[in-house]
ZALOMI-40266 format. One record per residue (C-alpha): x, y, z; residue in three letters. Coordinates in steps of 0.001 Angstrom, whole numbers, padded with zeros to 6 digits, always signed. Layout:
N
XYZAla;...
# end
This chain:
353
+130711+097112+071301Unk;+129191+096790+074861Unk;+127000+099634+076090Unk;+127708+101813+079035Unk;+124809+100196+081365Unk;+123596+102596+083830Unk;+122068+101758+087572Unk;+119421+099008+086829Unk;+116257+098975+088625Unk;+112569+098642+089281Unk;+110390+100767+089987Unk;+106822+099406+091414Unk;+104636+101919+089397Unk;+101732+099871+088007Unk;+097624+099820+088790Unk;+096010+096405+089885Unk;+097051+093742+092198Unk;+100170+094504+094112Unk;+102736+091725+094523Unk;+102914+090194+097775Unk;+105685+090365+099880Unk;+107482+086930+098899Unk;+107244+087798+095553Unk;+109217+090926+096127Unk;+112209+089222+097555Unk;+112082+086932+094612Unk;+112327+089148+092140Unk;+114859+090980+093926Unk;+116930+088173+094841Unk;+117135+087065+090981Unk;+117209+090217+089836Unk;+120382+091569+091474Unk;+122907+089084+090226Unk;+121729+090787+087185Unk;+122905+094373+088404Unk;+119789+095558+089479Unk;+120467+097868+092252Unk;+117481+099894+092753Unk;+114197+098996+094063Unk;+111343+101733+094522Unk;+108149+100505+096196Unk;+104993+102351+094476Unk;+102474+100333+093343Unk;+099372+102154+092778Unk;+097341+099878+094594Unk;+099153+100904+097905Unk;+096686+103676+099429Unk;+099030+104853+101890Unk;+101315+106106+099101Unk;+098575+107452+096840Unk;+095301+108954+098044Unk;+095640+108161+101704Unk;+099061+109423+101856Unk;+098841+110883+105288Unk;+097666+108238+107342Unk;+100964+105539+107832Unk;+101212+101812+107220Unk;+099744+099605+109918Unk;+101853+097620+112033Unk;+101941+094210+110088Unk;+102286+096213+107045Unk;+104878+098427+107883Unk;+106747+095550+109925Unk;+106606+093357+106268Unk;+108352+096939+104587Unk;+111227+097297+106839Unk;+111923+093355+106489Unk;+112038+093789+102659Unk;+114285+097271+103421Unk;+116715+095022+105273Unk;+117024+092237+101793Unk;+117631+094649+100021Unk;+120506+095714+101913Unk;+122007+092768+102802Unk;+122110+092139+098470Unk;+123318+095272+098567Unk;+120111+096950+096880Unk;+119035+100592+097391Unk;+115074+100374+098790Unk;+113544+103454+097261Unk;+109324+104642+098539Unk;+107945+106057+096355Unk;+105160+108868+097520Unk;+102068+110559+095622Unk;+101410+113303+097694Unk;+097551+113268+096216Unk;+096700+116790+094941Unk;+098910+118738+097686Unk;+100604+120756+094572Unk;+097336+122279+093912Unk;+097469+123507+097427Unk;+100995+123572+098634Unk;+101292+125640+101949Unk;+102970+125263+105558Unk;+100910+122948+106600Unk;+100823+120513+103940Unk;+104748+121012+104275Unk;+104792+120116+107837Unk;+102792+116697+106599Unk;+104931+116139+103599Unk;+108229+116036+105801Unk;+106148+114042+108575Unk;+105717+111533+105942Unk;+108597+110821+104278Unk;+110019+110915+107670Unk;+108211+107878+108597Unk;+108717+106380+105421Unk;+112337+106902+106321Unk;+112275+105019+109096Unk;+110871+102137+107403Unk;+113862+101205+105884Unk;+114191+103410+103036Unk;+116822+105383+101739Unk;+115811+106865+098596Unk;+112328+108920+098395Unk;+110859+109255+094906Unk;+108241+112087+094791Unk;+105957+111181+092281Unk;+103453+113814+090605Unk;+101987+111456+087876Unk;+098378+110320+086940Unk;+096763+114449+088472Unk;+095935+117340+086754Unk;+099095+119732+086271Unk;+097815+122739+084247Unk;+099248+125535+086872Unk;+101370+128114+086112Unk;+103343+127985+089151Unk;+103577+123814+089237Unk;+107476+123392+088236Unk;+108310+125974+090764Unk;+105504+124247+093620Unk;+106772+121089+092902Unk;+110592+122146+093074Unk;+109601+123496+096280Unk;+108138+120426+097859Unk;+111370+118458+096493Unk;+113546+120796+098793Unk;+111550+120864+101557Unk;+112088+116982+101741Unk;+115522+116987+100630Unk;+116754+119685+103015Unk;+115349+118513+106390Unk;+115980+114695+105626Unk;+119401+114705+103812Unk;+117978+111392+101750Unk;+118675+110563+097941Unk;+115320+112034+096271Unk;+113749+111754+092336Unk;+111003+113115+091044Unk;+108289+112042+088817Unk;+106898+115129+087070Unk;+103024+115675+086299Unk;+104237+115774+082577Unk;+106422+112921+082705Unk;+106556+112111+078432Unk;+106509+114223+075320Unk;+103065+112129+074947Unk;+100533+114489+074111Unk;+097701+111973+075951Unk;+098799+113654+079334Unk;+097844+117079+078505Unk;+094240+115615+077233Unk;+093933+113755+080292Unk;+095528+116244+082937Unk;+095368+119466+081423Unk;+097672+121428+079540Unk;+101352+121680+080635Unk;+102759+124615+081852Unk;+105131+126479+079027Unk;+108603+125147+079561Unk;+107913+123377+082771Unk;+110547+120230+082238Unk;+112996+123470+081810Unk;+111801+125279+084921Unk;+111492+121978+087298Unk;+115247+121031+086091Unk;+116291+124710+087055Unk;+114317+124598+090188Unk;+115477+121232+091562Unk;+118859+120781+093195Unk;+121614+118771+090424Unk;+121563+115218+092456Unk;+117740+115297+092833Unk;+116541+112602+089512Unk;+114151+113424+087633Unk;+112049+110462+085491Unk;+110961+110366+082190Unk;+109713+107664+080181Unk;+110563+108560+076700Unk;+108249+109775+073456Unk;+105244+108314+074895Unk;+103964+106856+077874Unk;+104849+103213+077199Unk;+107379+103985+074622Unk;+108346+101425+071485Unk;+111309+102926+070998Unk;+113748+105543+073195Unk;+116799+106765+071052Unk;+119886+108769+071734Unk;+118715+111538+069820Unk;+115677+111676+071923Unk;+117567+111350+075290Unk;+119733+114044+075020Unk;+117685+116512+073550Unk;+115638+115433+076924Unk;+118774+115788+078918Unk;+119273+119296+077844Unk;+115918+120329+078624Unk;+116190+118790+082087Unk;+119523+120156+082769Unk;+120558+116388+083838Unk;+120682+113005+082854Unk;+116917+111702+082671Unk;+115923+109194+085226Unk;+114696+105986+083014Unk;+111153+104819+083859Unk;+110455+102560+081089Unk;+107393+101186+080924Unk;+107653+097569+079836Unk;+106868+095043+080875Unk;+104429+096710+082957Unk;+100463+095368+081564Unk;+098361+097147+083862Unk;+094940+099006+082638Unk;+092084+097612+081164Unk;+093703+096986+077622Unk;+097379+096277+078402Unk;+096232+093994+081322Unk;+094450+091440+079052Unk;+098370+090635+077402Unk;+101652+089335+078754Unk;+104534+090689+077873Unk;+107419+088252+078057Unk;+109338+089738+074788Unk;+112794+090936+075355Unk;+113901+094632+075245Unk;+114415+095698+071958Unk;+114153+099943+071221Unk;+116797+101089+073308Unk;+120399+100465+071783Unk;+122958+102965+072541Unk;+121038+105013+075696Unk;+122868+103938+078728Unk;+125695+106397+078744Unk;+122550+109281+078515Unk;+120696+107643+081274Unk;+121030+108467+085483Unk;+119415+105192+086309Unk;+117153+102844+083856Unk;+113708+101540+085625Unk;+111857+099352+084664Unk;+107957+099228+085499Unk;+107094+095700+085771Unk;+104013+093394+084874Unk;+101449+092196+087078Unk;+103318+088748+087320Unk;+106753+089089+089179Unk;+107378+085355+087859Unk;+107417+086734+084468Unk;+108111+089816+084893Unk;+111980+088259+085041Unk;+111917+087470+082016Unk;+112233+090887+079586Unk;+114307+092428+082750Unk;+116838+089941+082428Unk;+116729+090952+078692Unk;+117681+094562+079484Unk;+120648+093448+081290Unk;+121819+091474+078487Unk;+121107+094052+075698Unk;+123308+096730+078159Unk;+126281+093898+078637Unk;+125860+092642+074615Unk;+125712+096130+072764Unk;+126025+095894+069339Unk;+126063+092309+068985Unk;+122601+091865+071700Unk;+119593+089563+069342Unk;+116092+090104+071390Unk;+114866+087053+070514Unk;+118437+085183+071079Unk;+118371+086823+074427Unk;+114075+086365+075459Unk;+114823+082516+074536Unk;+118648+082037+076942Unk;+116928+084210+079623Unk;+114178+082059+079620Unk;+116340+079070+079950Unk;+118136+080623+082961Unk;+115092+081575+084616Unk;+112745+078918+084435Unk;+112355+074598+084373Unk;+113026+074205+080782Unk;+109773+072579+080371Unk;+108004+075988+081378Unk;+110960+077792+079263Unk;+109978+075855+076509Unk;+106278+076630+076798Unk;+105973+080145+077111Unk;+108475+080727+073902Unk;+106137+078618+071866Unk;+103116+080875+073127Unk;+105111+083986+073167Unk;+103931+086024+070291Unk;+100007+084833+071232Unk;+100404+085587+074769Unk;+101816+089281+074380Unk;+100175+090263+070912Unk;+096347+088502+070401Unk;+095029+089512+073807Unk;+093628+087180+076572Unk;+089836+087158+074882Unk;+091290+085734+071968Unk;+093147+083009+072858Unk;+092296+079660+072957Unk;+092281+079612+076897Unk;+090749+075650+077618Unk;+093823+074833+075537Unk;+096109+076713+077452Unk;+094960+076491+080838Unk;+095045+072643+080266Unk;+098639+072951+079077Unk;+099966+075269+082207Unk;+098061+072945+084764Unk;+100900+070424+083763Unk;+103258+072228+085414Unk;+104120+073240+089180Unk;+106262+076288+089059Unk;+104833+079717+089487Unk;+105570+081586+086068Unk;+102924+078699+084766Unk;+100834+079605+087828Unk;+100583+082927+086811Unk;+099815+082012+082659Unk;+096987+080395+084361Unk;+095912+083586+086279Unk;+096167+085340+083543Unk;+094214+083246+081794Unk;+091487+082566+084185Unk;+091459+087025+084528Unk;+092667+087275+087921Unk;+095303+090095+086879Unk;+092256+092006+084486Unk;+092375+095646+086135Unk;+089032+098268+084631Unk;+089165+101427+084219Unk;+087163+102312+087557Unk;+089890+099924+089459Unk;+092079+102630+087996Unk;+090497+105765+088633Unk;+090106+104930+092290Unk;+093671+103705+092919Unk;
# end
């Protein structure tokens, strides 16, 4: 039996390198054959979403935006921003409203449609936050009349957040569902922060706590940190049978690589449209085959299990880079990246994104 397969999408929401441009309207333009119909643009390495939010994109920058707005459109794509409003919960008053809507205003008229407010990766340990942040969500919603989501500071049951950003607030998923109008989405990326496995059980028990359908981040393939970005993650999806008909929309936070990045989100497409009867490995091996020369196919499943599981200091990298160099396509352009530690993002890259 097939299952119900919500709104597809990415979701930009990784440290490190940002893609460039042209990489964004490949993966978009393969992508949406696929039913991907969401895009939200949020990497962590964009400043003027994160720690500089006030201060807009320059020309060039914001002219390359609007031009990717306008693909997405035309492939009939939703182009989602996603904002970090840096610390302005801890301080939330009428004049950091009267920036907030300036913002997002601009952002609108970059192209976007869909604003994603996103409260991840600060400290959250106020009483008050749901109803701050629930606040802030209206005060965008109401004067721009846009599709909005939500990333809350507490955004998993993973108990690492609350070492790492304080302690959340008693019931807060409870009190920002109740504070936040119905249509606004609210993410969530399962059990833990890059969750193995998300089940139904765990989804609706989620869903009743949010008072909605949770908002899928889900992140794999995404390899960004100093541990996850020494590994590539080309495995299909496999930990998610049966949640489509419990999700609002089902993100996915890509790798570093866009090239391969393809592969596992093709994967998810075919595990919604193959149900019961979806094989991950059947399905890593045929997407591969559909994406790629099969020469380069052919290559990365023979390295699959060393490139995503032994970790790039471990790998026999003359070997490898001497294989890759064989072949002119960019998915082997990026093994060799990867391999040479052009993707490698440390933990102070992180801190100061």
């Amino acid at each position: 039996m097939d299952d119900v397969s919500p709104p597809l999408g990415i979701v930009e929401g990784y440290f490190g390198k940002p893609w460039s441009w042209d990489e964004r309207a490949h993966v978009v333009r393969t992508l949406a054959p696929h039913g991907y119909s969401r895009f939200i643009y949020a990497p962590k390495g964009d400043a003027h979403l994160r720690r500089d939010w006030t201060v807009p994109h320059d020309p060039s920058e914001a002219a390359a935006i609007g031009s990717f707005a306008k693909l997405c459109q035309q492939l009939g794509v939703e182009f989602g921003i996603g904002l970090t409003p840096f610390e302005l919960h801890a301080d939330w008053n009428a004049a950091g409203r009267r920036k907030l809507i300036e913002r997002t205003g601009r952002l609108l008229d970059l192209g976007a449609v869909h604003i994603a407010l996103l409260f991840d990766d600060m400290r959250g340990d106020f009483a008050d936050l749901a109803a701050v942040q629930a606040d802030m969500a209206a005060a965008v919603a109401e004067t721009h009349q846009v599709r909005m989501s939500i990333c809350p500071s507490y955004y998993s049951d993973d108990p690492v957040l609350d070492r790492v950003f304080g302690h959340r607030p008693k019931n807060y998923l409870q009190d920002l569902g109740r504070g936040l109008p119905d249509e606004v989405g609210l993410f969530w990326t399962g059990p833990e922060v890059c969750s193995r496995e998300i089940s139904v059980g765990h989804m609706d028990r989620v869903a009743r706590q949010m008072g909605r359908k949770p908002l899928l981040w889900d992140n794999y393939p995404v390899n960004d940190g100093p541990r996850m970005s020494n590994h590539l993650h080309l495995r299909g999806f496999t930990g998610r049978s049966g949640i489509g008909a419990l999700c609002a929309g089902h993100f996915i936070n890509p790798a570093l690589q866009p090239n391969l990045s393809l592969l596992p989100a093709v994967t998810l497409a075919m595990a919604y449209r193959q149900g019961d009867t979806y094989d991950y490995l059947a399905a890593t091996h045929a997407a591969a085959a559909l994406l790629y020369p099969k020469d380069v196919g052919d290559a990365l499943m023979a390295d699959l299990l060393s490139l995503q599981d032994a970790g790039r200091e471990r790998l026999n990298r003359e070997r490898l880079l001497q294989k890759y160099a064989a072949f002119d396509h960019p998915a082997a352009q990026e093994v060799r990246q990867f391999l040479q530690g052009y993707y490698s993002t440390s933990a102070e890259e992180v801190q100061t994104q």
